[in-house]
Backbone as a printed PyTorch tensor [residue, N CA C, xyz], in Angstrom:
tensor([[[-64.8160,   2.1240, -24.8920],
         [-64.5730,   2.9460, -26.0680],
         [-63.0730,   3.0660, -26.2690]],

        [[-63.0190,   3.0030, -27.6810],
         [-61.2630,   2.6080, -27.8520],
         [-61.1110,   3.8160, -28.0390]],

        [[-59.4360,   4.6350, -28.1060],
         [-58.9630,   5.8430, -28.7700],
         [-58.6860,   5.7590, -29.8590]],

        [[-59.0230,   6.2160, -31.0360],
         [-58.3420,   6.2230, -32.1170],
         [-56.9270,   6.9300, -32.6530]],

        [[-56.6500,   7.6820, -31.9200],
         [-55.0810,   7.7170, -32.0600],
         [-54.4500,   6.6260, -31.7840]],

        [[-54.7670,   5.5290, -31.1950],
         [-54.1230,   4.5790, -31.2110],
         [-54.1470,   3.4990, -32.2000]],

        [[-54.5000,   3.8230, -33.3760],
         [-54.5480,   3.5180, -34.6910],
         [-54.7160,   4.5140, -35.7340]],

        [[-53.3910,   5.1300, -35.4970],
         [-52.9880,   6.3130, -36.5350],
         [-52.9690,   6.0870, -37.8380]],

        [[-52.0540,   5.0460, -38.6210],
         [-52.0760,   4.3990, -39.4860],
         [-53.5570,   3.8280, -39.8770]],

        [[-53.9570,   3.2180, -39.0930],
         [-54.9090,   2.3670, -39.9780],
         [-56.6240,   3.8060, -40.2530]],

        [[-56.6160,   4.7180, -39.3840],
         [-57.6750,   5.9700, -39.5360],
         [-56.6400,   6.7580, -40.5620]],

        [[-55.4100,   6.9620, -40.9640],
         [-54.9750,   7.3370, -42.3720],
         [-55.5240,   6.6880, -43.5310]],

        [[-55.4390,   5.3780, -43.4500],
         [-55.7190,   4.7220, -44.4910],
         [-57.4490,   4.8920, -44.4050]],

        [[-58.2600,   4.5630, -43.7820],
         [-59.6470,   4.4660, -43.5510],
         [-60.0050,   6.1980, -44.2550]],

        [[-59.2180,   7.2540, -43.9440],
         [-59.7860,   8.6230, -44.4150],
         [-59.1630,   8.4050, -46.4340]],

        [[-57.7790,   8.0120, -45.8880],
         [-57.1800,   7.8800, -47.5330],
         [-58.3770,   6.6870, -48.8060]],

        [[-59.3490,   5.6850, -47.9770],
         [-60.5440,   5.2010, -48.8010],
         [-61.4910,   5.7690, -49.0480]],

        [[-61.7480,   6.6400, -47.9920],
         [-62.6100,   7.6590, -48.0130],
         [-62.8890,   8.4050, -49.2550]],

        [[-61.4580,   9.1940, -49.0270],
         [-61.5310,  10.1590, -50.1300],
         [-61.3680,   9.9560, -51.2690]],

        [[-61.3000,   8.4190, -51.7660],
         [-61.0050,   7.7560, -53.0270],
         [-62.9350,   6.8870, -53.3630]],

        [[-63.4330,   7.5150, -52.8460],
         [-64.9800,   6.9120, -52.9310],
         [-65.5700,   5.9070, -52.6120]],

        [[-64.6100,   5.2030, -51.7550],
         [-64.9410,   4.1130, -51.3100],
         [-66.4720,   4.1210, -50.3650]],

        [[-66.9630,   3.4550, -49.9490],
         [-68.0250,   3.7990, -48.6980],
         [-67.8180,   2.4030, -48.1120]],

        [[-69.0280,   2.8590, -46.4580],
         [-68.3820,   2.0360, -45.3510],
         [-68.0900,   0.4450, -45.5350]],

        [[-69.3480,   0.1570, -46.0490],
         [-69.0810,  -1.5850, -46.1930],
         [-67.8400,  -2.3790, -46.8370]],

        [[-67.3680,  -1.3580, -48.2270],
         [-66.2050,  -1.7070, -48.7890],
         [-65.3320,  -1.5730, -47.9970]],

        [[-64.9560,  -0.3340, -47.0400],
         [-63.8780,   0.2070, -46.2970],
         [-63.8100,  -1.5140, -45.6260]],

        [[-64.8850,  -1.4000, -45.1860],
         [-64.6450,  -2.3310, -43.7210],
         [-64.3500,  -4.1070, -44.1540]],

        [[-64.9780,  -4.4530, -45.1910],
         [-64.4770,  -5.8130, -45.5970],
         [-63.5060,  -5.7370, -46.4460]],

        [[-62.1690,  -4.6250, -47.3110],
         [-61.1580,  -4.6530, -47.3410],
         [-60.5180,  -4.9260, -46.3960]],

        [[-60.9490,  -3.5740, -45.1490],
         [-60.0950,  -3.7440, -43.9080],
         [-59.9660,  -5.1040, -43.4740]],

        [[-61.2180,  -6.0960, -43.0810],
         [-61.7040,  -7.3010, -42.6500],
         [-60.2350,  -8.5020, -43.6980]],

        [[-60.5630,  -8.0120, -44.9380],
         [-59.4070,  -9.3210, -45.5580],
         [-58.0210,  -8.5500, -45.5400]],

        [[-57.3050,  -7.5650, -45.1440],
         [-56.3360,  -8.0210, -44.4700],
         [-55.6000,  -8.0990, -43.2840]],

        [[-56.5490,  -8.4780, -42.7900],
         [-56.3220,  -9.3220, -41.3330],
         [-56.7940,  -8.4100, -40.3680]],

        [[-57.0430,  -7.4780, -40.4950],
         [-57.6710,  -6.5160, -39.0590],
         [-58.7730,  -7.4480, -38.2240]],

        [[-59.0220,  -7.0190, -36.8680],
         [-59.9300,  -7.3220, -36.2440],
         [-61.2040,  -6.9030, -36.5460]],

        [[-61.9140,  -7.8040, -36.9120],
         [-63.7070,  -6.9000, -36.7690],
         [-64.1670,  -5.8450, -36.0790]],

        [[-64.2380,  -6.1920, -34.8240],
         [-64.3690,  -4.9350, -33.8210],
         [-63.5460,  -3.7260, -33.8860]],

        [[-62.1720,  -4.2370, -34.6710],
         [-61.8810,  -2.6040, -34.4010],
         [-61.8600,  -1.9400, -35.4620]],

        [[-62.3260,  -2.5890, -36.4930],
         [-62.4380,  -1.8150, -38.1130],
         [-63.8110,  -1.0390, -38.1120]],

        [[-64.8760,  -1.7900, -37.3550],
         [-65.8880,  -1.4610, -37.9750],
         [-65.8960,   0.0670, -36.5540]],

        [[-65.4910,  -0.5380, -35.4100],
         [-65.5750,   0.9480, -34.7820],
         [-64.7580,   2.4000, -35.2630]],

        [[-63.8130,   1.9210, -35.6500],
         [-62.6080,   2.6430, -36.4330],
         [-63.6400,   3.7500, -37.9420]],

        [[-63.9290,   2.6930, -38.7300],
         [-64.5280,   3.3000, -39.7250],
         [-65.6430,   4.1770, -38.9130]],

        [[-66.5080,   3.9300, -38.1910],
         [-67.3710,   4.2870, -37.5810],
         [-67.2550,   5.9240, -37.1560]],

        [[-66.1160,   5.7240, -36.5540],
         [-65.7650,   6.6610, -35.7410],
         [-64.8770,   7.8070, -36.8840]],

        [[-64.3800,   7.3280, -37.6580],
         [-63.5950,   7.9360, -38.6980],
         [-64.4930,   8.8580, -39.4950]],

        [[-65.5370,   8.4740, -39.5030],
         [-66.7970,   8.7640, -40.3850],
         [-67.3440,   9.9700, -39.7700]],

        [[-67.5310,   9.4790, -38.4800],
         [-68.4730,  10.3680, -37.7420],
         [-67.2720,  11.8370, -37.5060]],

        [[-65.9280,  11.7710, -37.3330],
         [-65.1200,  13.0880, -36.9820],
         [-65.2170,  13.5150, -38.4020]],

        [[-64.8370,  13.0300, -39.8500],
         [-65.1030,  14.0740, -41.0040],
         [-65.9890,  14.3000, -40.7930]],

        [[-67.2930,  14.2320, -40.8560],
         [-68.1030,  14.8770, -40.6660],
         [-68.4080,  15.9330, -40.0590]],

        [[-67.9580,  15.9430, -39.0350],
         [-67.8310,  16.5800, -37.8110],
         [-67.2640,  18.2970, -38.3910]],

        [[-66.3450,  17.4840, -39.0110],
         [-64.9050,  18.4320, -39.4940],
         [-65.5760,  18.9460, -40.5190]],

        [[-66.5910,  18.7070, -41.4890],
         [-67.0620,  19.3600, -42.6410],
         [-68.2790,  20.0970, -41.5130]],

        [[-69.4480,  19.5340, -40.7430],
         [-69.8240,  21.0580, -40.5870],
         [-69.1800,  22.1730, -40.0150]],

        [[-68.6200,  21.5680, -39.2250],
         [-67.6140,  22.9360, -38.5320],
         [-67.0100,  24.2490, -39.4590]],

        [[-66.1810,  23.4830, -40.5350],
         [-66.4640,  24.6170, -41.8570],
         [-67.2910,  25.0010, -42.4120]],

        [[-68.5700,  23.9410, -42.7510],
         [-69.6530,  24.8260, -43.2510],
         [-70.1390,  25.8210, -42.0870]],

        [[-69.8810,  25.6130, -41.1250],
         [-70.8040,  26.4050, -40.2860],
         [-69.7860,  27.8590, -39.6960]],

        [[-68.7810,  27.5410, -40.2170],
         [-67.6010,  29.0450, -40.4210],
         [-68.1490,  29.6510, -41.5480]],

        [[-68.3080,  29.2170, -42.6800],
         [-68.5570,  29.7660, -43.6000],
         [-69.7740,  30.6420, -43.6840]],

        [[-70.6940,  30.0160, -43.3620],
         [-72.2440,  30.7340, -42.8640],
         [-71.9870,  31.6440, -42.1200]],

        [[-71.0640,  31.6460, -40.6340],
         [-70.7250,  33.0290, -39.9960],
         [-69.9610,  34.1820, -40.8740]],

        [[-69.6250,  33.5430, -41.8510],
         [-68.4060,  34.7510, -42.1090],
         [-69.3550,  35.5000, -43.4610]],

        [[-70.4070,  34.4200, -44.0760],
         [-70.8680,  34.9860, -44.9150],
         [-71.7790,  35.9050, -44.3120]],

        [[-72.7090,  35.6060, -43.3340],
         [-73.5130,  36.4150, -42.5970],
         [-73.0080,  37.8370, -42.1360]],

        [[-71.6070,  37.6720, -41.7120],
         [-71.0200,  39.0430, -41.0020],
         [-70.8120,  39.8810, -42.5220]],

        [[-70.0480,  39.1640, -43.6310],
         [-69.6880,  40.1950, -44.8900],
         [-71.3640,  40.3830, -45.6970]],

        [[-72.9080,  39.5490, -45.0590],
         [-73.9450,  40.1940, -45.5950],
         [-74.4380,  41.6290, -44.4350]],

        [[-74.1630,  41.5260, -43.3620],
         [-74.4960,  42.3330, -42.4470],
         [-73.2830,  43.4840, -42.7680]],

        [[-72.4140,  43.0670, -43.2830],
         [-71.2620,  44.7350, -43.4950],
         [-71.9420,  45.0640, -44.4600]],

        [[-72.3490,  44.5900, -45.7450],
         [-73.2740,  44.8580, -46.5230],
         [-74.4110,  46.3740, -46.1970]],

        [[-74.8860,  45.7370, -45.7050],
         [-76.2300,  45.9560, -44.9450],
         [-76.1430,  47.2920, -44.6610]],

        [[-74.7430,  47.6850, -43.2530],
         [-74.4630,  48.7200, -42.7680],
         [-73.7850,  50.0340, -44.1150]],

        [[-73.1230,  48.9000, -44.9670],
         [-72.2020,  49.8100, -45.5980],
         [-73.2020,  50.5970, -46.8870]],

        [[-74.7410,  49.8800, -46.9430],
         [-75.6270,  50.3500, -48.0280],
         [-76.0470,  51.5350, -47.4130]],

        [[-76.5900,  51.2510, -46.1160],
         [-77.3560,  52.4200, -45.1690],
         [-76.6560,  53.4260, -45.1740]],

        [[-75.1160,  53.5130, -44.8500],
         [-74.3070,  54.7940, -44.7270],
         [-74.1930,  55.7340, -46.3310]],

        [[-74.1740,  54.3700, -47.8370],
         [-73.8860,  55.2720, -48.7590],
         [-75.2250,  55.6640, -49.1080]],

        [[-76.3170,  55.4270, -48.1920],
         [-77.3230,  55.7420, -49.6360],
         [-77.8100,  57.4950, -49.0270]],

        [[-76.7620,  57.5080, -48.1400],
         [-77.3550,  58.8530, -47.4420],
         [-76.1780,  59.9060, -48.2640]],

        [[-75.0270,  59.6500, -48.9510],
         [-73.9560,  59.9340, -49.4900],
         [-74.0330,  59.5090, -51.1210]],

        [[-73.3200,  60.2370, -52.2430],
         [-73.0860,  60.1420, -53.3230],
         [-72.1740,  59.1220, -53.5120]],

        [[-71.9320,  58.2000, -52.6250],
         [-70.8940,  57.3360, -52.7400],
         [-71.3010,  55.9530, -53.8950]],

        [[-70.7290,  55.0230, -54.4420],
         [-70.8430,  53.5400, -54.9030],
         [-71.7390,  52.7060, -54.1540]],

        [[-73.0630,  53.1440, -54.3590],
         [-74.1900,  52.4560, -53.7340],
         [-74.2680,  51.3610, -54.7710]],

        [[-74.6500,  50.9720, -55.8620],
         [-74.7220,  49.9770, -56.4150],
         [-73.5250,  48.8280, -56.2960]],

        [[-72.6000,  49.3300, -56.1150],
         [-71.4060,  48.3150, -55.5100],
         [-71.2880,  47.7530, -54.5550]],

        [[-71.7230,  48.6040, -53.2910],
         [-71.8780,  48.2500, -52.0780],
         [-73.0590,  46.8730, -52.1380]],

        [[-74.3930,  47.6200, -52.6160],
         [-75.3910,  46.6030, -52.4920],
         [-74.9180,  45.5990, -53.2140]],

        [[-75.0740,  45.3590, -54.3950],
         [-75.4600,  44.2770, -55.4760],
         [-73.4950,  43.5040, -55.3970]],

        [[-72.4910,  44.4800, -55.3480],
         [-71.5130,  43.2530, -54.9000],
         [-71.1440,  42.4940, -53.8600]],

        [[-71.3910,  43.4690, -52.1190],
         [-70.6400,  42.5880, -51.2470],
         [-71.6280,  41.8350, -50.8790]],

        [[-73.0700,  42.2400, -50.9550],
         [-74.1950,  41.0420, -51.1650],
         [-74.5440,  39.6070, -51.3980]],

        [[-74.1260,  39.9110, -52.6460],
         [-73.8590,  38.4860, -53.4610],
         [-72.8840,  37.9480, -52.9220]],

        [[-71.4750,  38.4060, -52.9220],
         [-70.6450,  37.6710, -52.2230],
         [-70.9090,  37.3000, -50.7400]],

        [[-71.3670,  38.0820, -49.8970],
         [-71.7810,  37.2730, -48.8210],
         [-73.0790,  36.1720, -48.7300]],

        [[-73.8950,  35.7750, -49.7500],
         [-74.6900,  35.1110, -50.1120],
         [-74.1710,  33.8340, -50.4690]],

        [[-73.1870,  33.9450, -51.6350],
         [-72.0360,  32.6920, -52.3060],
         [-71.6100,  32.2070, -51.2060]],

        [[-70.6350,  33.1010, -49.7300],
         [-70.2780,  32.6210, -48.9080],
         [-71.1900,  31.5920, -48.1390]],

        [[-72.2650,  32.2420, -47.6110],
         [-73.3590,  31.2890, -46.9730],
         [-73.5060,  29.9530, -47.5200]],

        [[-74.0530,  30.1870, -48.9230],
         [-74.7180,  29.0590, -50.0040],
         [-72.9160,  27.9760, -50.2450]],

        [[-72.4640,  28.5140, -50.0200],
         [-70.8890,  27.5100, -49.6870],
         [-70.3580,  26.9060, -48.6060]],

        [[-71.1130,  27.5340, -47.4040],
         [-71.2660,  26.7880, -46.2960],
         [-72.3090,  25.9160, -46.0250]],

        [[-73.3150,  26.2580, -46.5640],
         [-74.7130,  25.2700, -46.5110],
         [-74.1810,  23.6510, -47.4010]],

        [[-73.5580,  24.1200, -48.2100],
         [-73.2240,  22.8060, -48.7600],
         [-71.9310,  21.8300, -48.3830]],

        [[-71.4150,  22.4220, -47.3340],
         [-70.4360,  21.5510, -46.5860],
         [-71.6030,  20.9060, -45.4780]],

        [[-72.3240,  21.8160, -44.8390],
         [-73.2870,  21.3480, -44.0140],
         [-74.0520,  20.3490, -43.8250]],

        [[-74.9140,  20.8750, -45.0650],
         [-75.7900,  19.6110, -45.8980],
         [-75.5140,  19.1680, -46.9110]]])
């Protein structure tokens, strides 16, 4: 198994096709015509592929925690006003939703 830091440059360029819409087969027979090695393009892309990924659930899956904790402050902060004259409809119906958006914004880095 090769390191890929040891092809800094060429996993720049492989993320920089990436994010220009390229997908793997193109990546890899550009890479292939100019002059790269087979073996190490296609592990390269391979591997390039598999860490974004990596790197997108990891945020989606921050996002889901953080939305979960601001639906659970929610939660606590409804229970305390509804015993009080306080901004119960604010509490519920806004930090709610927003911790919902949060979730439903992590689910889609996820999946």
């Amino acid at each position: 198994m090769m390191e890929i830091t040891e092809h800094g440059p060429l996993t720049e360029k492989i993320l920089h096709l990436l994010d220009d819409g390229q997908g793997r087969e193109q990546i890899t027979n550009d890479l292939l015509i100019e002059g790269y090695e087979e073996e190490i393009v296609t592990e390269l892309v391979k591997e390039t592929i598999k860490l974004r990924q990596a790197k997108r659930m990891s945020q989606g899956l921050t996002l889901i925690l953080v939305g979960a904790v601001i639906c659970f402050a929610s939660f606590l902060l409804t229970i305390t006003s509804s015993f009080s004259s306080g901004s119960f409809p604010i509490v519920l119906y806004g930090l709610t939703s927003a911790g919902i958006l949060v979730v439903f914004a992590g689910f889609t880095k996820v999946f």
